[in-house]
C-alpha positions in Angstrom: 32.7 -18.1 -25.9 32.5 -15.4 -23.8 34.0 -15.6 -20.3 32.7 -13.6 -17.4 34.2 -13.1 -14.3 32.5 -11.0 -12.1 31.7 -12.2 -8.2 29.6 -9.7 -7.2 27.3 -9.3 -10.9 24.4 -8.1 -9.6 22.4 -8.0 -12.5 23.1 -9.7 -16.1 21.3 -8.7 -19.3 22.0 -10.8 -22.5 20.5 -10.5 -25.7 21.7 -11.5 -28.9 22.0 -14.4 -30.8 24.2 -18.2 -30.2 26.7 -17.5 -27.3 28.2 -20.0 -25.0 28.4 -17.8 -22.1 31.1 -19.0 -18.6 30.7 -17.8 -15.8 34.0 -18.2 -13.8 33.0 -18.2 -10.5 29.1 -18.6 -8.6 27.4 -15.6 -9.0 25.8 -15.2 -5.5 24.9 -11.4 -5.8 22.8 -11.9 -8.8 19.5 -10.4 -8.1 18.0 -10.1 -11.7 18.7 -11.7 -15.2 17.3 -10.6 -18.4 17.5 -12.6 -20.9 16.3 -12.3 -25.0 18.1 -14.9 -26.9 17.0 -15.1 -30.5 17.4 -18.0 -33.3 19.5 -16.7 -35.7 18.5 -15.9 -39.5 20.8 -14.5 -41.8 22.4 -17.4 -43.0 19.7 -20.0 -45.4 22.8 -22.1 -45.9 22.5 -23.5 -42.1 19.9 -26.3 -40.9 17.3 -24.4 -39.0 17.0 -27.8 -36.7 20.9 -27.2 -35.8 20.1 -23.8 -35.3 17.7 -24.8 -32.5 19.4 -27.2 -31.0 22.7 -25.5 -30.1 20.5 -22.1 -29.3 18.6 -24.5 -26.7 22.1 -26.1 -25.6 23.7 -22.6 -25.4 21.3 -20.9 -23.1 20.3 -24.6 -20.6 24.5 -24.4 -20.3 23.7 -20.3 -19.7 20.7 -20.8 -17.1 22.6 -23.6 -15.5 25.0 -21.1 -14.3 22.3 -18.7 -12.5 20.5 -20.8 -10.6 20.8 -18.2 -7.6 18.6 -15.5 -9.3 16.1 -14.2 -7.4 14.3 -12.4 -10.5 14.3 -13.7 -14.2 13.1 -11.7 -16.9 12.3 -13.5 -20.2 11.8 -11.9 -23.5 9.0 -13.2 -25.6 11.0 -14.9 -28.3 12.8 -16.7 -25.4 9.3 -18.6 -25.7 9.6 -20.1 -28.7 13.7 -21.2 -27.5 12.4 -22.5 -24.3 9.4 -24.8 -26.3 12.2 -26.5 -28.5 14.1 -27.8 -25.6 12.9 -31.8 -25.1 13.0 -33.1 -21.9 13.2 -29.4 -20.5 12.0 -30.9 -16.9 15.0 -33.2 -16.9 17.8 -31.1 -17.9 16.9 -27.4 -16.6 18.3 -26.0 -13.2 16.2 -25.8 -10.3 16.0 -22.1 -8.7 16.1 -22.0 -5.1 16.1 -18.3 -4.6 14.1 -17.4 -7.8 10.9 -15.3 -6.5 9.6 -13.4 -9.8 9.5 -14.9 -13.2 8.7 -12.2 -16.1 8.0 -12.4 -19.8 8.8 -9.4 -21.3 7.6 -7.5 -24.5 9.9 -4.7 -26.4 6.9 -2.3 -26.8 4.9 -3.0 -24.1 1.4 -2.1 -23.7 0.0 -3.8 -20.6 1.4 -6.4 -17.9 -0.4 -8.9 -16.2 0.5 -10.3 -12.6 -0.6 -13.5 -11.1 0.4 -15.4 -8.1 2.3 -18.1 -8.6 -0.7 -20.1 -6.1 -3.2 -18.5 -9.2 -1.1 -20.1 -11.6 -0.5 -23.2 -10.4 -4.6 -23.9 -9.4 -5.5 -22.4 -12.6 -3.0 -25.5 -14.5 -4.1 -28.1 -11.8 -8.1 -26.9 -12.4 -9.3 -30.2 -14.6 -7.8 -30.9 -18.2 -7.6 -26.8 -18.6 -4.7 -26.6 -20.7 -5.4 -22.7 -22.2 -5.5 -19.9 -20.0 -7.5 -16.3 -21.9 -7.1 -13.4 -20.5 -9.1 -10.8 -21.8 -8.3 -7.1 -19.8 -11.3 -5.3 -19.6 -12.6 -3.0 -17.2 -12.7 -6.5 -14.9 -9.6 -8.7 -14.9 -11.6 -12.0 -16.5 -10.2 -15.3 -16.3 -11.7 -17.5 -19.0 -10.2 -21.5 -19.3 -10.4 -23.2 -22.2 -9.5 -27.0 -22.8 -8.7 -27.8 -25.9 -4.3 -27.3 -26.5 -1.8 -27.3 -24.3 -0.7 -24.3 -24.3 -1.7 -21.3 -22.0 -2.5 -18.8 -23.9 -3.1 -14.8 -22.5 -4.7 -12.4 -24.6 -4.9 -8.8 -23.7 -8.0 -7.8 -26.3 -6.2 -7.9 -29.6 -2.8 -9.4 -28.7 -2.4 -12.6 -27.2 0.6 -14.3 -25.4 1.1 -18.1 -25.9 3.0 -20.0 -23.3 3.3 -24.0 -23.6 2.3 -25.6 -20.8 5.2 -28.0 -20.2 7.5 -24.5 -20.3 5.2 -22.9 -17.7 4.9 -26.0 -16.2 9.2 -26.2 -16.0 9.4 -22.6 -15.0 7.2 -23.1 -11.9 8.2 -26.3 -10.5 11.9 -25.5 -10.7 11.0 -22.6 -9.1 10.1 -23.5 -5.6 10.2 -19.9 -3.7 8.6 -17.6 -6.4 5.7 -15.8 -6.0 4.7 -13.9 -9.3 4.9 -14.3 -12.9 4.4 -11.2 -14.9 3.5 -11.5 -18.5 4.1 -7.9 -20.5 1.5 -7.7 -24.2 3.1 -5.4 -26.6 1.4 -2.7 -28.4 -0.4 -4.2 -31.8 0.2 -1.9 -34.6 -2.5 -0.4 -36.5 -1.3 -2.3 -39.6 -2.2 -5.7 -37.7 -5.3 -4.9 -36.8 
């Protein structure tokens, strides 16, 4: 476990893999977290399932503790940590003071910035359960209606974001006012 004590953190980056992370006292100062937590790999010899399940635990009893953020910055992979958490509505913090929510890339190539308002009518707008974005010389909004997951695509690379995780993110969040999606750079070997 690692054990922080710091009242007047005013920003707090994490990245690694499972870490039960205590925070000894409330961290009102906190402007931004940053946050890429990854499943671990190296060992075969360990359940992925568990591995999932006490990543999940680990960062829910992590996020729990910042709940006064005002920014929180994402990775990418923290996606995929974020989707395996059931009942993610039930058990997540709500964030009072949170106005900016950011998925980040490590190589980025492009962000996106929408309104929270944008967001939210864009999910509310009939059964829409995709959201495209294609960046071309004309910001395009395309909705599409077939999974539920929003999906953004900046022209070869595409962001996936499950709705109930957007969803989570926006209605704990009752003060923000701009999610920012980064798209990495596509290598030329992908394309």
């Amino acid at each position: 476990m690692i054990k922080v004590n710091a009242p007047r953190l005013g920003s707090f980056k994490f990245q690694g893999h499972i870490a039960k992370v205590n925070f000894k006292e409330d961290l009102l100062c906190l402007d931004e977290v940053w946050i890429d937590l990854r499943y671990p790999t190296a060992c075969a010899l360990v359940d992925v399932s568990e591995r999932r399940r006490r990543t999940s635990e680990s960062f829910m009893s992590m996020l729990g503790q910042l709940c006064d953020v005002k920014s929180l910055v994402l990775s990418l992979n923290m996606i995929e940590v974020l989707s395996a958490i059931p009942y993610l509505r039930e058990y997540g913090p709500t964030f009072e003071n949170l106005r900016y929510i950011k998925f980040t890339a490590e190589d980025k190539h492009t962000e996106l910035r929408l309104s929270i308002n944008s967001v939210i009518h864009l999910l509310k707008c009939g059964a829409s359960q995709v959201l495209v974005l294609d960046v071309s010389k004309e910001q395009q909004l395309l909705i599409n209606m077939k999974c539920s997951k929003m999906k953004l695509m900046c022209k070869d690379v595409a962001v996936t974001i499950p709705v109930h995780v957007l969803s989570y993110l926006l209605e704990s969040s009752p003060s923000a006012e701009l999610l920012i999606v980064e798209f990495p750079k596509v290598s030329l070997d992908k394309m």
